[in-house]
C-alpha positions, 0 to 999 in steps of 0.5 A: 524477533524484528519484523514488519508487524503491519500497514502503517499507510499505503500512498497512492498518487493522485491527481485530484486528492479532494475527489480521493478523499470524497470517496474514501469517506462517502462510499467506504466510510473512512475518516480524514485524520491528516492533510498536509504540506508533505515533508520534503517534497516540495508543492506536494499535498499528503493525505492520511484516511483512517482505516484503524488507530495504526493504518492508513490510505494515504494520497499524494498530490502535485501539479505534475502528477495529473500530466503523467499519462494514464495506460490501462494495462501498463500504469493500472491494472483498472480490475483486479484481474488484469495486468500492470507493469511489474512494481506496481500496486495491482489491486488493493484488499481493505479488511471488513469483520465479518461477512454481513459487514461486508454486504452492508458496504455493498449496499452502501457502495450500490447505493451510492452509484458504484457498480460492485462485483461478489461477494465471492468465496475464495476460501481464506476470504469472501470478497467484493470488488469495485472501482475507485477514482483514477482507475483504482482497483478496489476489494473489501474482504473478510477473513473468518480465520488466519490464512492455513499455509499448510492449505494455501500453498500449493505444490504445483505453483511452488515447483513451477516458480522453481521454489527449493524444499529449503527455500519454502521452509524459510519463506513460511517462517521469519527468521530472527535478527539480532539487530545492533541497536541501529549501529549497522552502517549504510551499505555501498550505495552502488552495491545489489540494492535494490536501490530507490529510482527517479532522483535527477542527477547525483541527488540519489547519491547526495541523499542516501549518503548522508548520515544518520546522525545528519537524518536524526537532524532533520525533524519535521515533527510539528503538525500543522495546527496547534493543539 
């Protein structure tokens, strides 16, 4: 079966990386692992902090990202409760062990200035919730089994969103996929999409067009600092 298996990195835009990375690791005791030039895009700093061997928070910073304006309820929900436009991050969930760990990293965010709500029970989670640099809305949470769908679904908010019998057996399973080896080409790029935005001009035509043979060729492998 082919599948998305897990978070390998979140990316969050950023103004001021240093005061990211400060917090991450002061407040929730996350490690740096990576800090660096980022591929491609040019004047740009990338960022990885370690939540575990195979995920990550990561950050985005350049000069233009601070000039970008800030609108709560449009660009930042600024709560895990509120509003943001449509496409974009609402709030984020970090996974603890266990409900003790969970009020441990309470006292350890009390204790280091920073308001936190809960722990609150929600049933497939207990969770508490706080702020982070830039207006980012931030939840720990803890899970004692796996979500029971049969439990979670519920009827009512599947026929509101006009949710066919067919079509909720399919989301509740993962179909299989005979993939080709990676042999499938490249759709139309004026084709249903959906497509990546924000590209000046033609670029957006000029980049997806390349071909994967050209990709293959545009390695940037080599970390930073030699080991």
């Amino acid at each position: 079966m082919n599948k998305v298996e897990g978070l390998h990195h979140l990316a969050i835009t950023t103004a001021d990386i240093k005061a990211q990375i400060d917090f991450f690791n002061d407040k929730l005791g996350m490690e740096l692992v990576a800090l660096y030039w980022m591929h491609g895009v040019e004047n740009t700093f990338h960022g990885f902090m370690r939540l575990n061997d195979e995920s990550a928070i990561a950050f985005v910073q350049n000069p233009e990202i601070g000039h970008i304006p800030v609108k709560i309820g449009e660009t930042h929900a600024g709560n895990p409760g509120a509003n943001s436009a449509r496409g974009t991050m609402q709030h984020v969930a970090l996974r603890v062990k266990n409900p003790d760990e969970l009020l441990a990293m309470r006292d350890r965010l009390r204790s280091k200035g920073v308001p936190v709500m809960g722990p609150l029970d929600h049933g497939m989670c207990q969770s508490i919730y706080f702020a982070g640099p830039e207006n980012l809305a931030l939840e720990l949470s803890c899970s004692a089994e796996p979500i029971n769908a049969q439990a979670w679904i519920d009827p009512e908010v599947v026929d509101l969103l006009g949710i066919e019998a067919g079509e909720l057996d399919r989301f509740r399973s993962s179909a299989d996929f005979d993939a080709e080896g990676g042999s499938v080409p490249q759709p139309p790029l004026d084709g249903p999409g959906p497509h990546m935005a924000n590209y000046p001009g033609d670029r957006y035509q000029l980049v997806m067009g390349l071909t994967d043979e050209q990709y293959a060729h545009m390695v940037e492998s080599e970390p930073p600092v030699k080991v």
